[in-house]
N, C-alpha and C positions, 0 to 999 in steps of 0.2 A: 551723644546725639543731641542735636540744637533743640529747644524747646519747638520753635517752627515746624523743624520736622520731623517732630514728633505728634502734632497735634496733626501735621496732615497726616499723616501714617495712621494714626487712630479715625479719622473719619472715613478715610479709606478702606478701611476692615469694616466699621459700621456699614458702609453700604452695602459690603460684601457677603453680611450674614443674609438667613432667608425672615425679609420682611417684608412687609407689607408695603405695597407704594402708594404715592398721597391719596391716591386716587382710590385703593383701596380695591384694586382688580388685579394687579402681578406681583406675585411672590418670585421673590429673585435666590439663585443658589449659587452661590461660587467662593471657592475660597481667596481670602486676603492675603497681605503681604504677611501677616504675621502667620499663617495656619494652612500658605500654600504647601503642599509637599508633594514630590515627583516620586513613583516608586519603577522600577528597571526590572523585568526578568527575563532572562532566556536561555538556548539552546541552538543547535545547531538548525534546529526545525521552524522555531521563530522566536519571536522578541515580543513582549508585552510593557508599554511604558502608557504608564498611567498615571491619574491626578485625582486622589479624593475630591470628592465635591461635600462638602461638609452639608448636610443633612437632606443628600439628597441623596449620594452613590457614586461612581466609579465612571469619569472621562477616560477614554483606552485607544491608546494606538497603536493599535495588533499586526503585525507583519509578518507573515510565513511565507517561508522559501520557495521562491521561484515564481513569488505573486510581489503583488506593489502592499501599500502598505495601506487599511481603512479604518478608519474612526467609527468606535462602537460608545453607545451609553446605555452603561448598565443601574439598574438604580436598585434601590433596598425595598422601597417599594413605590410602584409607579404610580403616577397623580394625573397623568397627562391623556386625552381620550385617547383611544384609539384608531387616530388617523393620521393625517398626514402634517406635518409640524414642521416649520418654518426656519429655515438652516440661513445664518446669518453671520456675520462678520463684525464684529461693532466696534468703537473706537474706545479708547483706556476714557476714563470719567477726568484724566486730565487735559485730554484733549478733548472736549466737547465740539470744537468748528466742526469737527472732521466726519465724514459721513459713512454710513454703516453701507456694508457689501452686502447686498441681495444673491443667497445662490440656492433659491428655491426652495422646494420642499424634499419630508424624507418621512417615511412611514414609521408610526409609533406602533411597536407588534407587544404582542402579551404573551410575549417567549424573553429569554435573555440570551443576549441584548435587547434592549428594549427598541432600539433605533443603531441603524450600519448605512454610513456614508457609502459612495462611490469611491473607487482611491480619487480621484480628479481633485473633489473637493475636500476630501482629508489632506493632500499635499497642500491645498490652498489656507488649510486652516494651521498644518505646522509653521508654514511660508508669511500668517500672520502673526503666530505666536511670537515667531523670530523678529519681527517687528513690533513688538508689544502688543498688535491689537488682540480682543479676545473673540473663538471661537465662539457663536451662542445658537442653541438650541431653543424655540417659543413653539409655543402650543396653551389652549385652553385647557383646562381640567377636564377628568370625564363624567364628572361630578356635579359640575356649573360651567355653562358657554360662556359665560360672563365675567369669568377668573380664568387666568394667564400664571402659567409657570414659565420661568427663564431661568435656562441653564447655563453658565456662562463659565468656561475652561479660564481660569488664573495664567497670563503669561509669567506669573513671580520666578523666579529662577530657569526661568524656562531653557536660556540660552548656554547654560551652563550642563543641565540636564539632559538636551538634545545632543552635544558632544558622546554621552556614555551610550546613550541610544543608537549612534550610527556605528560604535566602535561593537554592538551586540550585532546589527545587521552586517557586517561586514564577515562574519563567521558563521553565516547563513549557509546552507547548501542551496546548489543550483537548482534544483526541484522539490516538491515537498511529496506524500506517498499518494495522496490523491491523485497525482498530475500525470504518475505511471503505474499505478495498481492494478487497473487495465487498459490495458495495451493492444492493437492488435499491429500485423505486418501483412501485406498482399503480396498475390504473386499472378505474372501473366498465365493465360492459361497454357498448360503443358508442361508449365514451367516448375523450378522446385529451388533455384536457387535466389539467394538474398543480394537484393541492390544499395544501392547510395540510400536509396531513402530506409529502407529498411536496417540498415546499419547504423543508420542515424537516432532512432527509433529503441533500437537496443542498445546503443552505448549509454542512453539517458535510464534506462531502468538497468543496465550493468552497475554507473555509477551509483547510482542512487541503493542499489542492492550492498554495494560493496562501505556503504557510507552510514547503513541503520543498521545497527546489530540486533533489529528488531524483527525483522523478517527474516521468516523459517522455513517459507515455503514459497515456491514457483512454480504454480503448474500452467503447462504447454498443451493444447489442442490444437492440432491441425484438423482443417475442411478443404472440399474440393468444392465445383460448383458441378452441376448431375450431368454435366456432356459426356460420354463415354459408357462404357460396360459400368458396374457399382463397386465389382472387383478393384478394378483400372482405378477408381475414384480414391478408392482406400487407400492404395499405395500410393497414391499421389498427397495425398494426405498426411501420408506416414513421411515419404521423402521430406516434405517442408516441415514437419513440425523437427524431425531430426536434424534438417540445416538448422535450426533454430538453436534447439540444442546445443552441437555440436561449438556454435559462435557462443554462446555464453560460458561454456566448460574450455576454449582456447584461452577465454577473456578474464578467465580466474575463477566461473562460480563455481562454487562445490556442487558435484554430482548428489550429495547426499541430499541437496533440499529442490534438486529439482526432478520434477513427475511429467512424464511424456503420456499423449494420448489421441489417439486418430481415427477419425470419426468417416472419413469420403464424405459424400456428398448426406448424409442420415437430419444434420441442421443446418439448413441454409438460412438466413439473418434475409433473406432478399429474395425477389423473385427472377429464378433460373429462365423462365421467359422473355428476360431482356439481358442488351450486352451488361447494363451498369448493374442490371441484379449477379448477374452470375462473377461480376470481377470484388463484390463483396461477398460472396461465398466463398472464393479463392484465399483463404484468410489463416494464419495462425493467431491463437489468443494465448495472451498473457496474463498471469491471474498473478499477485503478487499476496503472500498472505501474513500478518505480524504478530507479534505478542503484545499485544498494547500496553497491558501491566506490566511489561518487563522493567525496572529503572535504569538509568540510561546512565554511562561512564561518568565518572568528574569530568572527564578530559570534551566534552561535549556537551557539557553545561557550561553557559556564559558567566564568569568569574568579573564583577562589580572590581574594579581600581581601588586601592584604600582610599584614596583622595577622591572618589564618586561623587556626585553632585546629587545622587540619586540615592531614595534606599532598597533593596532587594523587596519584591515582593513574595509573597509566600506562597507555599502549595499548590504553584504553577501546573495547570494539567497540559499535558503535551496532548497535542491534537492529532488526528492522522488523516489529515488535506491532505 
């Protein structure tokens, strides 16, 4: 390495620790060329690619299946008040002409995460990394109005590191357990048999059953809505929850973890006084239930390249979105 580019590579990393600026009001956090490091982990359920922030906490962009992907900042411990802090775009320190991207603000909470983008602007902020610029997070202390924290995402290897991250999303499933744990299907009234849309409805939680070996249980409630005898209601009730059944046991699930049960008209969700209450009492529900501590296959944990640009992060908890 040339002496030249060495001495800029070292002024670069000084700017990069958290100091004080001239002025003596913004403490800056990001890491340098020399102490950037990307870490990768995931599953079939999601993907966690992240970026120490050296002395400050954890830049994260967390993806689970069958959502877009949103930038989280988690820190070790928070400095920043509690409110709303100022999401920006700014240019590398070698390119100073160039002018910094305005995209608002974003709530600083006193949970962890400490702050979650929208995906819009997380896509805008991978979409700069990939161009060098850096994501930056600003806010005042909640300590002093008068002092300024900046958090600022290192694009250092970024481009190389983004590659292992899309080959982790691409082994995503199409939904995640949140998205069909409940479920419900309608039916006209009289009626007890399942349509297009309702077929549609249960292929998404068949799959999804047939893809977590973490779910142990399905239970089925069918309702009617109270037109008719209360007799009349039950059976009508029992019919659809049975159709129900009936499509998930053709479609491979095992009888042994699903539980039927029919109620008529006894809990209506809606008022049977109008058409639109009673076509929501018309309803089967789906309840999906899992083993959350269960540990999950090799074959379903996302396996880093030896040639990775990333390094695995550790003791990933698997969520259930």
């Amino acid at each position: 390495m040339s002496p030249v580019i060495r001495l800029l590579l070292s002024i670069v990393c000084s700017l990069s620790l958290p100091v004080m600026a001239a002025a003596g009001q913004t403490m800056n956090f990001s890491g340098g060329p020399e102490d950037t490091r990307w870490a990768l982990s995931g599953n079939v359920f999601e993907c966690r690619f992240e970026q120490l922030v050296p002395g400050y906490g954890r830049a994260v962009f967390m993806h689970q299946a069958g959502e877009d992907v949103v930038f989280q900042l988690e820190t070790d411990r928070n400095l920043m008040a509690y409110s709303k802090a100022d999401v920006s775009i700014t240019p590398p320190g070698w390119q100073p002409a160039q002018r910094s991207e305005i995209l608002g603000t974003a709530k600083i909470s006193n949970t962890d995460p400490n702050l979650t983008l929208d995906s819009e602007r997380t896509n805008r902020f991978l979409h700069a990394l990939l161009e060098g610029r850096l994501p930056t997070i600003s806010h005042h202390t909640y300590y002093d109005s008068n002092k300024y924290i900046q958090v600022q995402v290192s694009a250092t290897h970024f481009t190389d590191a983004y590659q292992d991250y899309i080959s982790c999303t691409e082994q995503l499933l199409r939904f995640n357990f949140g998205q069909v744990s409940r479920s419900k299907v309608f039916f006209n009234s009289g009626e007890d048999n399942i349509d297009k849309t309702d077929t549609a409805v249960l292929d998404k939680i068949i799959y999804y059953i047939k893809n977590d070996p973490r779910v142990f249980a399905v239970y089925l409630d069918g309702h009617s809505d109270n037109r008719g005898r209360r007799y009349d209601n039950r059976q009508m009730s029992k019919r659809r929850v049975e159709a129900v059944e009936r499509y998930f046991l053709i479609n491979g699930i095992s009888p042994d973890i699903v539980t039927t049960r029919f109620h008529g008209d006894r809990y209506p969700v809606a008022n049977n006084g109008t058409a639109k209450g009673r076509a929501a009492n018309r309803r089967v529900t789906i309840r999906l239930e899992m083993k959350e501590d269960m540990p999950l296959p090799e074959n379903m944990v996302f396996q880093l390249p030896p040639d990775a640009s990333v390094a695995p992060t550790l003791d990933m908890p698997v969520t259930n979105r």
